[in-house]
N, C-alpha and C positions, 0 to 999 in steps of 0.2 A: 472745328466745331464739334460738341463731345454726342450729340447725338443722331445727327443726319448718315447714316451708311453710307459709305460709295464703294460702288464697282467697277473700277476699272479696267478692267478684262474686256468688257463691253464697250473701251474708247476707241478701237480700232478704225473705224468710220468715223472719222468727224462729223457733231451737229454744226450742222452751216447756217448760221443766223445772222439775220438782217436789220439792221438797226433803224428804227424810224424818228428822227428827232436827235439832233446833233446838240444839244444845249448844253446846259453847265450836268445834271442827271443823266443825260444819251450821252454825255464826252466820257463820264465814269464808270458806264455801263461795259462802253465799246472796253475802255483798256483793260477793265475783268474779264470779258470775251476774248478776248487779242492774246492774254498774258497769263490772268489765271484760273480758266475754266478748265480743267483737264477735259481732252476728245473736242473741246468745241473751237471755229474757227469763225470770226467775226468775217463775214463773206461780203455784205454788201453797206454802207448808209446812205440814207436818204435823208433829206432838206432842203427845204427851198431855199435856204441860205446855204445855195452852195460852197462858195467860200469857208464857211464853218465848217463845213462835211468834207471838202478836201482837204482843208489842213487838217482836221483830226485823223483822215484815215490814211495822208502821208503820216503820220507821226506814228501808227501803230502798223502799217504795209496792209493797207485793207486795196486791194485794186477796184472794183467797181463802187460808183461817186455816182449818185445820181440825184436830181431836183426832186422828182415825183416817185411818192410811195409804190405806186400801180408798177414801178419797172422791179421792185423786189419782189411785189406777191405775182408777179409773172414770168419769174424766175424758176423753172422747176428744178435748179440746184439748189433752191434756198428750201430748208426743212422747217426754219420757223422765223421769227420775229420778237423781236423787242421795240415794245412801243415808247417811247420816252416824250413824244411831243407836246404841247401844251393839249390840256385838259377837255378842253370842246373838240377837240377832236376825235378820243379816245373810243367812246362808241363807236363810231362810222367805223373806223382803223379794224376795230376789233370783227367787227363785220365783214368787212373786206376780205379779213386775213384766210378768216375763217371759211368764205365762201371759195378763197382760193387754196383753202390746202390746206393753210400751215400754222402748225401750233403757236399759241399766241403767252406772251407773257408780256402784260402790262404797268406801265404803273399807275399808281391813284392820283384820283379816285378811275373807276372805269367809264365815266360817263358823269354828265351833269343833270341827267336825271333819270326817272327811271323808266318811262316810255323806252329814249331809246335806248337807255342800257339792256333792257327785258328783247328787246328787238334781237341784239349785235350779242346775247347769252342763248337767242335763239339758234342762231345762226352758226355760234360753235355746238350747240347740241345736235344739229340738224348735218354738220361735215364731219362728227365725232372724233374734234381737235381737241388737243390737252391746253385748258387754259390755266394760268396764272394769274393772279394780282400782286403786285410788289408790296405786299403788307413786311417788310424784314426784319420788322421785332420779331417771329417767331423763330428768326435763324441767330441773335444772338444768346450769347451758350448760357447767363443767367437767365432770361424769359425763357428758355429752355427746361432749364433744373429747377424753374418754377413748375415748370407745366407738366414737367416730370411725377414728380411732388403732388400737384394737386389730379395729376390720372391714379396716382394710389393713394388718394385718398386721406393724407396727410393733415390737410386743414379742415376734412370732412365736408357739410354741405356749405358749400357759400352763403355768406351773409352778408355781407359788406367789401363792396371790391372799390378801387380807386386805381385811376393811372393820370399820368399828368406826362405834357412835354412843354417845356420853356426854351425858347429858342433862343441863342445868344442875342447878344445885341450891345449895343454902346448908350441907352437912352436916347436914341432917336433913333428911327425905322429910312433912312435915306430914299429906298429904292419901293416906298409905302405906294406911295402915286400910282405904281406901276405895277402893285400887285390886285389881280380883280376883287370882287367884292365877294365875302363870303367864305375868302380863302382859310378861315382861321380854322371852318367846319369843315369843308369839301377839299383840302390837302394836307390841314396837321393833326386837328383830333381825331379825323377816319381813321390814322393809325391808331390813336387810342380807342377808339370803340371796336374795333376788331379784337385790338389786345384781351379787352375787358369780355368780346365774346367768346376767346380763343380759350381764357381763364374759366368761363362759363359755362362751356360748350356743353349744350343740351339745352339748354334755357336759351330761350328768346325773348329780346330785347321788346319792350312791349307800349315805353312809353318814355317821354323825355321833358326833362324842362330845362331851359338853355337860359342865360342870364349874360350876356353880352357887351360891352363898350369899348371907346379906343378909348384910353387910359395913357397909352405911350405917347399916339398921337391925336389928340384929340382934336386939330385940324382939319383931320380926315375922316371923321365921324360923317359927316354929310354924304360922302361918295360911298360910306358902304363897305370902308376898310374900318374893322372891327378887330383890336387887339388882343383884347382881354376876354378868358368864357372860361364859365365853370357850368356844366352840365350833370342834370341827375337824370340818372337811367331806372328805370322799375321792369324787372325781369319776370319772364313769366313761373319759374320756382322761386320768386318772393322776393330775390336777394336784392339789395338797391346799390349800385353805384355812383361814384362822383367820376369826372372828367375832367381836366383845367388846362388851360392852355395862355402863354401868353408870350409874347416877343418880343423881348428883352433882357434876357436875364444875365445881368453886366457877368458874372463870373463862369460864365460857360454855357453847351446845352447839358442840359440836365431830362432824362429820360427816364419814370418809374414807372412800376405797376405794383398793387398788394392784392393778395386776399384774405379776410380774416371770414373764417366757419364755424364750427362743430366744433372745431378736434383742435383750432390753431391758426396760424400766420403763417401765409407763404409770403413772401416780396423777393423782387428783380428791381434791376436797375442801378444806376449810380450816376453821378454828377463829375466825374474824376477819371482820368484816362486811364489810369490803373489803381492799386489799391496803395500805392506807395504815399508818403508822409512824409515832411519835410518838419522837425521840431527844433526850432532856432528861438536867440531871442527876440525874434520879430513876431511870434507865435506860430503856431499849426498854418501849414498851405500843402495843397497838390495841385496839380500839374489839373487843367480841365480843359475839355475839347471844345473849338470852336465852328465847329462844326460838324453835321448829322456822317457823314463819311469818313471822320475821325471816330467816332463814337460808334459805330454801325459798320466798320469797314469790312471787318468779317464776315456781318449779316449779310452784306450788301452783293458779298463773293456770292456765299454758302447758297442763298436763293438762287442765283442763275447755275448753280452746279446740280442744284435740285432740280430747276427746270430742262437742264442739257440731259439730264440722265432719266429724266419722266419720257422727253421726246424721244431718247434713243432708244429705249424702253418700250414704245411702242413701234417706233420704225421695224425693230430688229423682232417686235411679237415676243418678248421676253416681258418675264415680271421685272418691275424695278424690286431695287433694294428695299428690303421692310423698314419700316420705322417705329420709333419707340411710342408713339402715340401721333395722332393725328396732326399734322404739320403743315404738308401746301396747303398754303391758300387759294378757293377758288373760286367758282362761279358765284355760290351762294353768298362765299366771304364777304365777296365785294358789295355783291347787292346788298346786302344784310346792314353794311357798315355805311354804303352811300344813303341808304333809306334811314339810317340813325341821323347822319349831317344831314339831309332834308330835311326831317322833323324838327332838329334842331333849328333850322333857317326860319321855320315856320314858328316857333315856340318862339324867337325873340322876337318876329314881328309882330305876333299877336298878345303875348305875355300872359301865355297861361301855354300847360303842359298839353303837347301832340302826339298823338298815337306813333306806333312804328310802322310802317307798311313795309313788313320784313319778310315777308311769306315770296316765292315766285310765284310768277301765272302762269312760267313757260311748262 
């Protein structure tokens, strides 16, 4: 990753982290812990599907398997946690962790709303734990040399921003049934509106209008599975963005962001595994990922090596490594980003633009 520093001098103690959520995201979490986090040692997971959680951590020699979260944050060899469980959980967890110790790194969204996200953000400020949110567009190394870019001021004052993520798919969504309602807002474009504030940062997000349908599957319109959004953000320094999201896009995932300002155009992103080109007479094709951890697998390291070395960093009372502009994602990120997909929730069911409620109370 070309701009994250690491210190390695400081892995001599292993962070000992505890995996909560064995699924298809906690199985890819664990083998980065286990394999390639420099200093960090995957120590404990937990599921209630144990089965899932013992095969995974025979597969990588994790020795302690347990049902219940409460036997890792009662662990006083465990230094922190990775939360990966399903989503209604994630508050309370976060809560928990925090009440018991141990520095927490999430992933999204943090909470399903913001009662008790505001609660379980109290509660790490209150045990003065290092929290995370798994936003990992800011650890891949184009989003990166965008954001580069636009901290020296390259495309000047933002005016117009956009980011978009289309998730692969074959023209039909199979496993749609089965994903809750609402997911389009509260687990795919919170990456994007993080992105869009991460590009912004200083300005706050102030108002939205969301325009929503299933499109792919329009069967599923009734239960609240929503495919298709395109969202406008109005920022508080003026600038406006779009958002879009949707779940299918037969020829890969595809992940961007722009900025255009003052002075120019910044953009990240690409749709293509690498920048290679195949020119036959079949015409132009590349290679495209079918999947966010083919596309993201760097990011997806680079953030738990950011979070191993934040935690060891304050275990050890040392500064972490400096960084070139402002990168973890945290407390406010998450709120900031779940309170844009609430508004959102709110703007299609009403069909006129909602405020942000982007501010903490804590």
């Amino acid at each position: 990753m070309a701009y994250l520093n690491r210190n390695p001098s400081n892995a001599a103690v292993p962070v000992r982290i505890g995996l909560i959520g064995s699924g298809w995201m906690g199985a890819f979490h664990a083998e980065s812990i286990a394999r390639r986090i420099p200093g960090a040692v995957l120590a404990a997971i937990a599921d209630p599907n144990l089965e899932s959680a013992e095969a995974l951590a025979g597969t990588l020699g994790t020795a302690k398997v347990t049902g219940d979260a409460a036997d890792i944050l009662a662990d006083p060899e465990i230094d922190a946690v990775v939360i990966a469980s399903p989503a209604r959980f994630h508050s309370a967890l976060i809560g928990q962790a925090a009440a018991a110790g141990k520095h927490v790194f999430c992933e999204k969204p943090a909470g399903l709303g913001l009662e008790e996200l505001d609660a379980a953000l109290a509660a790490v400020d209150d045990a003065g734990v290092h929290f995370q949110i798994g936003f990992n567009r800011r650890y891949a190394a184009d989003f990166q040399a965008a954001k580069k870019d636009l901290a020296a001021g390259i495309a000047g004052e933002p005016q117009l921003l956009r980011s978009l993520t289309r998730d692969p798919g074959t023209g039909s969504i199979g496993h749609a049934a089965r994903i809750p309602a609402w997911t389009i807002f509260l687990e795919t474009l919170i990456h994007d509106f993080d992105t869009l504030n991460w590009f912004n940062e200083g300005a706050e997000p102030v108002e939205v209008y969301a325009a929503a349908d299933a499109l792919v599957e329009p069967g599923l319109r009734d239960q609240g599975f929503l495919d298709t959004a395109v969202v406008t953000i109005r920022y508080s320094n003026g600038a406006i963005a779009v958002a879009e999201a949707n779940f299918s896009a037969l020829y890969g995932y595809d992940v961007r962001g722009e900025v255009f300002g003052s002075r120019g155009m910044v953009q990240a992103g690409r749709s293509t595994e690498t920048a290679a080109r195949r020119f036959t007479a079949e015409g132009t094709s590349a290679d495209t990922p079918r999947l966010n951890v083919e596309l993201f697998r760097q990011a997806y390291t680079d953030e738990l090596v950011d979070f191993a070395d934040e935690v060891r960093a304050r275990r050890e009372r040392t500064a972490p490594a400096p960084k070139s502009f402002s990168l973890t994602p945290g407390a406010d990120d998450a709120r900031r980003a779940l309170a844009m997909a609430l508004a959102c929730i709110e703007s299609v069911q009403q069909g006129t633009p909602v405020a942000v409620n982007a501010v903490p109370v804590r």
